[in-house]
Structures are given as structure tokens and as C-alpha cells.
N, C-alpha and C positions, 0 to 999 in steps of 0.2 A: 504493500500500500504506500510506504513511501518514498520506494523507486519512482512508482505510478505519478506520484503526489509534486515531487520535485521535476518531474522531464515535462509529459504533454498534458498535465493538470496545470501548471506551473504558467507553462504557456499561453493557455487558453484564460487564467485571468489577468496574465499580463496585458494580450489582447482586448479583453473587456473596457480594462482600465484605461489604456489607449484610443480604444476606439471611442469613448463616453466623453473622453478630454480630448479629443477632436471634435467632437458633436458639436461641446461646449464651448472649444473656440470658437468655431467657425461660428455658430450662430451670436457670442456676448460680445467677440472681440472684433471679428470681421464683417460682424453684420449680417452675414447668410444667409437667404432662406431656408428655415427648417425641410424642406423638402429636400433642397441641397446639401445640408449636413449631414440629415441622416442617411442619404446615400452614400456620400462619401466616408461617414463612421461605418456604416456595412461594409462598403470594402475595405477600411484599415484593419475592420475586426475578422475577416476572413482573411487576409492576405498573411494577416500577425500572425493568424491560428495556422495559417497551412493548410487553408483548406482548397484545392485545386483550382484555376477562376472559374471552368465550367460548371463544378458544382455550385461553386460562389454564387456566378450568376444565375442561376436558378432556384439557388434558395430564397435568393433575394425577389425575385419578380416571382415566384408562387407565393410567398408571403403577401406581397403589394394584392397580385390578385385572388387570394385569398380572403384580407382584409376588406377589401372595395366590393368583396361579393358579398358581405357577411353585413359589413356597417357601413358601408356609401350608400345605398339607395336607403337606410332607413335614416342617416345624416339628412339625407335630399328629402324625404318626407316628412320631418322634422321641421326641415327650414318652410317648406310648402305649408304648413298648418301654423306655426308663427307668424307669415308674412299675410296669411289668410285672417286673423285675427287682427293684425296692426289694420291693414287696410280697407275689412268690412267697419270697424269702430268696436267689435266684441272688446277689446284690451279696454279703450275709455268707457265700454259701457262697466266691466268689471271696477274701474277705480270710482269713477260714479257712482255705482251702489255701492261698496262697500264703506268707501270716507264719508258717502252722505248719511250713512247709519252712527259714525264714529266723532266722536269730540275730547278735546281736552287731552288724559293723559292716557286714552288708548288709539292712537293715532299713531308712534312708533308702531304698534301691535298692528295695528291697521295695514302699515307701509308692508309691513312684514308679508302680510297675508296676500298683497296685492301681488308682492315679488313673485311668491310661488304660486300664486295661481298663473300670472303671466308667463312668468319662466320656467312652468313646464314644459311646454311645446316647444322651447326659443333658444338659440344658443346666447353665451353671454352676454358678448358686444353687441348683440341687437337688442337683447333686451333691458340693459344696462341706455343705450341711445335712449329707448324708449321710456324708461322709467324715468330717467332724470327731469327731466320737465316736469313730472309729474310731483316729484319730491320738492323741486325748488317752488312750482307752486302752490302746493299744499302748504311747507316753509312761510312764503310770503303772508298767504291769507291767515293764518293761525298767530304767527308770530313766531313760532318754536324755531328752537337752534338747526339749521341746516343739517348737524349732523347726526340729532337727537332723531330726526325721521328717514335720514340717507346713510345711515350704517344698518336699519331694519331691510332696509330694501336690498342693500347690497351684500349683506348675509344670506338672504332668501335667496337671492339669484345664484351668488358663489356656490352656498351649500347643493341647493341642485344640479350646479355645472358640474361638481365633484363628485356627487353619490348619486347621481336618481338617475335613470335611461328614461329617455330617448335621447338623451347628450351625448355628445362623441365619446370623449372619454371612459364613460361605463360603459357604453357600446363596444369602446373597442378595448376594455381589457376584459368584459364578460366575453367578446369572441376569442381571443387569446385564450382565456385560461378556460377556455368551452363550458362557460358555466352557466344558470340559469337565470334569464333573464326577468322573471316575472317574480323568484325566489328574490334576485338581488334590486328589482323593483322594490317589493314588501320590503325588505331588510332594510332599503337606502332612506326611505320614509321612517320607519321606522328609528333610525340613528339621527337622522336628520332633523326630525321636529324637534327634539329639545336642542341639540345643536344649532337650529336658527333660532327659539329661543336668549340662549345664553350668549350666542355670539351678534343678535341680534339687538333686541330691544333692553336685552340688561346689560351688554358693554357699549350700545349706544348712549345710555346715561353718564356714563364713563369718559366715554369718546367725545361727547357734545364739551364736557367741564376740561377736558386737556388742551381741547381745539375750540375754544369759547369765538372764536373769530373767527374763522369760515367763512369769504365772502364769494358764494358766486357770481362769477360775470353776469352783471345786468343784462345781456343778448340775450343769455340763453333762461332767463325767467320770461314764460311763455306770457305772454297778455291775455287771448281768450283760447278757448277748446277746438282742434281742430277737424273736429266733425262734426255733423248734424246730428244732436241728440235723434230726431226723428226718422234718420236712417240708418238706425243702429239693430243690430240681434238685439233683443233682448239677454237680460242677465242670465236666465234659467237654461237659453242656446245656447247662449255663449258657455255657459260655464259648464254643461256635458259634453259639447264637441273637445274643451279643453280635455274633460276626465275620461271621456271615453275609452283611449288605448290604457288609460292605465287602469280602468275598472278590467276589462279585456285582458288585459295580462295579467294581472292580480288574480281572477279568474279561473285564469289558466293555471295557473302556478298552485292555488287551492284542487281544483280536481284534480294537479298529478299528485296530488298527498291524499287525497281523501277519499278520490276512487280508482278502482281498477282499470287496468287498460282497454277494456273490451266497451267496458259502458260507455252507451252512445252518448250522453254529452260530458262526459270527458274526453272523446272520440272531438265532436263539435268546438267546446274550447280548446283542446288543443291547436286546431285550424285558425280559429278568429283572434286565440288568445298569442296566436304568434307573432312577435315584433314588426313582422313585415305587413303582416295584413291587420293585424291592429292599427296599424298607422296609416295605412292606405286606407281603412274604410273611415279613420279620422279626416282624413283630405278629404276624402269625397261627399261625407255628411255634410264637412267645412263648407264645402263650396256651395251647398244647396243650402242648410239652416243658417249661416254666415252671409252669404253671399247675397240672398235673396232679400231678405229685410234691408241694408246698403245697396240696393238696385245695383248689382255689379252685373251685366250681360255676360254674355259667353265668352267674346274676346277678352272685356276687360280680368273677366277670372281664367282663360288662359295666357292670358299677360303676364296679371298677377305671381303664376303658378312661373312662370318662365325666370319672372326678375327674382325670385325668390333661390334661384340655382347660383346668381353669380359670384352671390357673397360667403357662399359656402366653398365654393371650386376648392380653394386653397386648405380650407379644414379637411377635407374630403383626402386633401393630395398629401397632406402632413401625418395624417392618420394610416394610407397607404402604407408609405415610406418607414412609418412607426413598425408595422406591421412584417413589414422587407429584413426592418433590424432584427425584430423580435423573430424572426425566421431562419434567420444566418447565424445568430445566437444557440438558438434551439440544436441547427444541421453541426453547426462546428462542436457541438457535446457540452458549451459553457453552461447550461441551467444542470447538466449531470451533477456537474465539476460544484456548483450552487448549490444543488439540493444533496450534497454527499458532507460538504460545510459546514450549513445548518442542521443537519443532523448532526453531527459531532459535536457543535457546539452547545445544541440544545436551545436553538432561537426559534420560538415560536415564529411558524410561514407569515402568520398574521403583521409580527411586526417588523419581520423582514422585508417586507412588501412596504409595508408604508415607510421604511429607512432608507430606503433603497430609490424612491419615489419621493422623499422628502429631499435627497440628495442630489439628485435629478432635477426636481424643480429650483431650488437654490443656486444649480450652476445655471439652466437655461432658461430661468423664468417662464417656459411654458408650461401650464399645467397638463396640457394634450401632450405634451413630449414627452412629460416624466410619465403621464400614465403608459402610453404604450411602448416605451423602454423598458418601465421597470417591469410588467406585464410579462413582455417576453425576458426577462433576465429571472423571475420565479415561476416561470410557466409549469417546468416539470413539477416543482413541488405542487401545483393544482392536482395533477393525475392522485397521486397520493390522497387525496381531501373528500369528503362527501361532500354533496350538493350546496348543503347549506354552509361547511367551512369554505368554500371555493365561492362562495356570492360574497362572505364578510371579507375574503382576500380580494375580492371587485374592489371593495369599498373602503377594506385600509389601504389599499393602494391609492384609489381615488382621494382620501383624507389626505395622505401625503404631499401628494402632488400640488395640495393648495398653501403650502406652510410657505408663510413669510413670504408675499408678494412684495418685491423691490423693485430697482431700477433698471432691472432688465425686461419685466413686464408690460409689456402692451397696457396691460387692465392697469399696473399702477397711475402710468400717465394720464389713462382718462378719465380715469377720478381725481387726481390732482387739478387738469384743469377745469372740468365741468364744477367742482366744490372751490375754486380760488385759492388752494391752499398751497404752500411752499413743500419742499421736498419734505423736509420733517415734521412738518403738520402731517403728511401723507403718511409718513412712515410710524408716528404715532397714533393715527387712527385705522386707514384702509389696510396697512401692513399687519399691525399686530390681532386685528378683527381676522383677517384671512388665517393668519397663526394659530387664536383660541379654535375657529372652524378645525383647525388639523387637529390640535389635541384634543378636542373637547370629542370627536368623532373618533378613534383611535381609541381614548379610555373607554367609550360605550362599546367600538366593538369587542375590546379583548375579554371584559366578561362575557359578552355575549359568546364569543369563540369558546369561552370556559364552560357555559351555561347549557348549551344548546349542539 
């Protein structure tokens, strides 16, 4: 074993380590696109390890096409059910009913609820665009501290970008580590409500007294609503075509526990309760309960459905290329070499996943990057796992990936500028709030990994 351990064990994490600080140059220092680094970290990590190029490149593009068959079209039907909601008015009919119900000091609470009801369907930056207006003018009209109502919102959104699916990142390390989607649905909810609780509306109180000054730029505090209340879904559309896929998957996920394989609607949810048609028959509900109350025609909803591809292309292609790593990782023996490790050392997979993923996100500031890096670097140890430990490794990985957003982040800058705050206003509020989300998710899953 430690012949074995010192020659082509020895290798293959030299390689790792290599290849992962390439990654991280190219994208922190050079600027990169993460499409282009992760390619190019595939092949410093096969070339290191000795693994032949032809096999190289083939590990590498069944990976991509693996990944893009698995979680690209449910990415694309994702973004088509968010872009279907901004543009029918369902998103303002939802903040509309909910803050017109809410006053005084349940309005953090309120933002909270608005976040995830919106940012289920939506990936972050869109939903994040979206929210903010929303916040600075509820802000304006109330009085309250800018960041007493925009740390609820931006909790709600983060925590779902990180654990809940139909977002990329749980899509593509549940396809990685082949694990159940509808289980790590339940699970991600599950972990997640007290998690945007606490990292929500009780370190918003926090956050508002650190960063008492928060001004944002007067542009972008909206004047009036930009839709016609009268051509809106109502609340009760709106807000089932939101829950639909995940009532459907949740569904799903309950009849492969509680019935047999033969019975016919276990047989039926299996079918509707699957990610892909879950999501599609949310698009197409979309477009008829959505679409129809907002007078949208036929064109303007295949328009709609078209402009709703372009802002994703590059998630799509990022998560690909995650997927290429995670596959050249796998062929060259590295997750062996991982999971023979962790066994020795006695590291629970759980919090290997999220170390591993935590480390990831801090060199390259993407949270999509660490998740399906770190995905494919504990993948073997999934096989190992039952169902339900392999959905909580979804999701300390996912927890990981959001610790400590900084200056390498996309998301840090656009909450610096949309909130007016200096680099270390930013870093003392939207930094350390992304932070508690990692820990606060990580301690609930590892008893649950104990528990269950």
C-alpha cells in the first residue's frame, strides 16, 4: 500500500492540486473565462496524471456531454419559467400580495418570503436584478434600513442558489454524484428554511447596525411599478405554476419511499415527478395561466421563451466544462486515490464535500465552479452512500460553495453597487451573511447525516 501510495497515488494528487491552481489562476488572476479554465485545468490534470490524450480527450467531452444531457435542458427550462414570470407580472403580483399583507417589523420576514418564492424558478443574477428595486422601494416607502430588508432577500435567493434544484449547481452535483433529485429537493428545503431564517432576517438586524449607512444610488430606486396591476396572473396562478415542479418532485421522491414499484401511481409520479418533465409541464402551464391574464400572444410568448436562452448560454457552458473536469478526475483514478484518504483518515464524505467546495469557492469565487469541481473530486465516495446520504452530500457541497463571497465574485460587486456600499461595508454585511449560509447549512446537515 505504500509502494502504491508514494508512485501513481502520489501522482494523481499532485495532478489535482495542479490542475485546481490552474483553474484558479486563470480565472482570479488572468481573468479567464471559467469555460476556458476548466478546460484547460482538464488537461493539466490528465496530462500530470499520465493519462494518454486520446483517452484525455474523451473523458473530457463525455463528461461535457454527459453533463449538458443531464442538466442543460433543465438549466434552459428553468430560465424559460423565471423569464415567464418577470415578464407576465406573476413576480410583482407575488410582492404585491405579500408586503400588502405585511407592516412594520415583519417586512425583513416578508423580503425573505418574496426571495424564495421568486427565486425558485430563477437563477441568481436574474433574480437578484429583479429583487432589488423591489427592496430599495419597499426601503424608501417604510423608512427601514436598506439593509434591515436586503440581507432577507439576498439570503432567500443565495440559500436557494446553493441547496434547492432546479438551480444549476444542485442540478449538476445531484447529476454527478447520481443522486436523487426530488430526495435532495425535500432535504434542500428542509436545511434551508431555518438557514434563511438565521442568515436572513436575524443577521439582517445585525447587518443593518454594522452598515447603519447604506446609500443606494438614487437611479436605481424605482418611482412607480412596472406593470399593469390589471394585466397580471393573479396571486393563487402565479404562485402554483411557481410550486408546481417542486410539488411534482416532492411527489415523486415520497412514492419511491412509500410505494412499491409496480403500483400505478408510483408508476405515474415517477414520469411527471421527473426533473425534466416536471419542468416542462411548469413552462407550458406558464405560458397559458401566466401568459394569458398579461395578454402575451403567441409570438410575444415564443419570444419570450427564446430571450430567456441567452442569459443562461454561458451557465449552461460553465457547468458543461465542470462536468469534463469532474470526468477526467473520475477516468484518471483521482476520486479512488480521495475516497481511499478519507477512509483512512476517518473524514466524514459529508464534510469532505463541503471542505473541499468551501476551498474551491474561496480560490475562484464561483459558486457553480466549486460545486461541480468539488462534485467530481468526491464523486466515488457517493457510490458508497445511500440515497439519502448522497442528496445531504448534494447539499454540503452546495453549502460550501457559498462561504465567504469576496472580490473575486460577480455577486459581491452587484450588491456593492446596487446597496452604495464601499468594499468593506460589502465585506461586513453581503460577505459574512453568505458565510453564516455555509455554516449554518453544514451544522444542520451533519446531524442530519448522523440522524437519518
Amino acid at each position: 500500500m505504500t509502494a502504491a501510495w508514494t508512485g501513481h497515488d502520489t501522482r494523481l494528487i499532485v495532478a489535482t492540486v495542479l490542475a485546481i491552481a490552474v483553474i484558479v489562476v486563470l480565472i482570479s488572476k488572468v481573468k479567464l473565462h471559467p469555460l476556458l479554465a476548466l478546460t484547460l485545468g482538464s488537461g493539466t490534470l490528465g496530462l500530470v496524471a499520465g493519462m494518454p490524450v486520446a483517452k484525455l480527450l474523451k473523458s473530457f467531452t463525455n463528461g461535457v456531454g454527459s453533463t449538458v444531457a443531464s442538466v442543460g435542458v433543465l438549466i434552459a427550462f428553468g430560465a424559460m419559467l423565471g423569464k415567464l414570470l418577470a415578464d407576465s407580472g406573476g413576480a410583482d403580483r407575488i410582492v404585491d400580495t405579500v408586503l400588502g399583507r405585511v407592516r412594520g417589523g415583519g417586512l425583513p420576514w416578508a423580503m425573505a418570503l418574496v426571495a424564495a418564492l421568486i427565486g425558485l424558478p430563477m437563477f441568481f443574477e436574474i433574480g437578484l436584478v429583479m429583487l432589488i428595486p423591489v427592496v430599495l422601494l419597499v426601503a424608501k416607502r417604510s423608512g427601514k434600513p436598506v439593509l434591515l430588508l436586503g440581507i432577507p432577500a439576498l439570503a432567500g435567493l443565495s440559500v436557494l442558489h446553493g441547496l434547492v434544484p432546479p438551480h444549476p449547481g444542485p442540478l449538476a452535483a445531484a447529476g454527478a454524484l447520481n443522486a436523487n433529485v426530488g430526495i435532495t429537493l425535500a432535504l434542500g428545503l428542509l436545511v434551508g428554511i431555518p438557514t434563511v431564517i438565521i442568515a436572513g432576517p436575524l443577521f439582517g438586524r445585525i447587518a443593518a447596525r454594522m452598515v447603519p449607512d447604506a446609500e443606494p444610488p438614487e437611479r436605481l430606486v424605482p418611482e412607480s411599478e412596472s406593470t399593469d396591476p390589471k394585466h397580471r396572473p393573479s396571486f393563487a396562478a402565479t404562485l402554483s405554476t411557481v410550486l408546481l415542479p417542486v410539488v411534482l418532485m416532492l411527489a415523486k421522491a415520497l412514492a419511491d419511499i412509500l410505494a412499491d414499484k409496480e403500483n400505478l401511481a408510483r408508476r405515474v409520479l415517477d414520469f411527471i415527478g421527473d426533473p425534466l418533465v416536471a419542468l416542462l409541464l411548469a413552462v407550458l402551464v406558464g405560458m397559458v395561466v401566466l401568459g394569458r391574464p398579461a395578454r402575451l400572444n403567441r409570438e410575444r410568448l415564443s419570444s419570450i421563451i427564446g430571450e430567456s436562452l441567452g442569459p443562461i448560454a454561458g451557465i449552461v457552458l460553465i457547468v458543461a466544462a465542470g462536468g469534463g473536469f469532474k470526468q477526467t478526475l473520475v477516468d484518471a483514478g483521482v476520486g479512488d486515490v480521495i475516497t481511499s484518504l478519507s477512509t483512512g483518515a476517518h473524514l466524514s464524505p459529508l464534510l469532505l464535500g463541503w471542505l473541499v467546495a468551501v476551498a474551491i469557492r474561496l480560490a475562484t469565487g464561483s459558486a457553480t465552479v466549486a460545486t461541480v469541481s468539488a462534485a467530481g473530486i468526491v464523486a466515488p465516495l457517493a457510490a458508497t452512500l445511500d440515497p439519502t446520504h448522497n442528496a445531504l452530500l448534494v447539499l454540503a457541497i452546495g453549502a460550501g460553495s457559498l462561504f465567504f463571497s469576496h472580490l473575486n465574485d460577480a455577486g459581491f460587486w452587484l450588491v456593492k453597487e446596487y446597496f452604495g456600499m464601499s468594499v468593506g461595508q460589502t465585506l461586513k454585511s453581503w460577505s459574512v451573511m453568505e458565510t453564516v449560509i455555509s455554516v449554518v447549512a453544514i451544522a444542520l446537515i451533519l446531524p442530519l447525516g448522523a440522524l437519518l
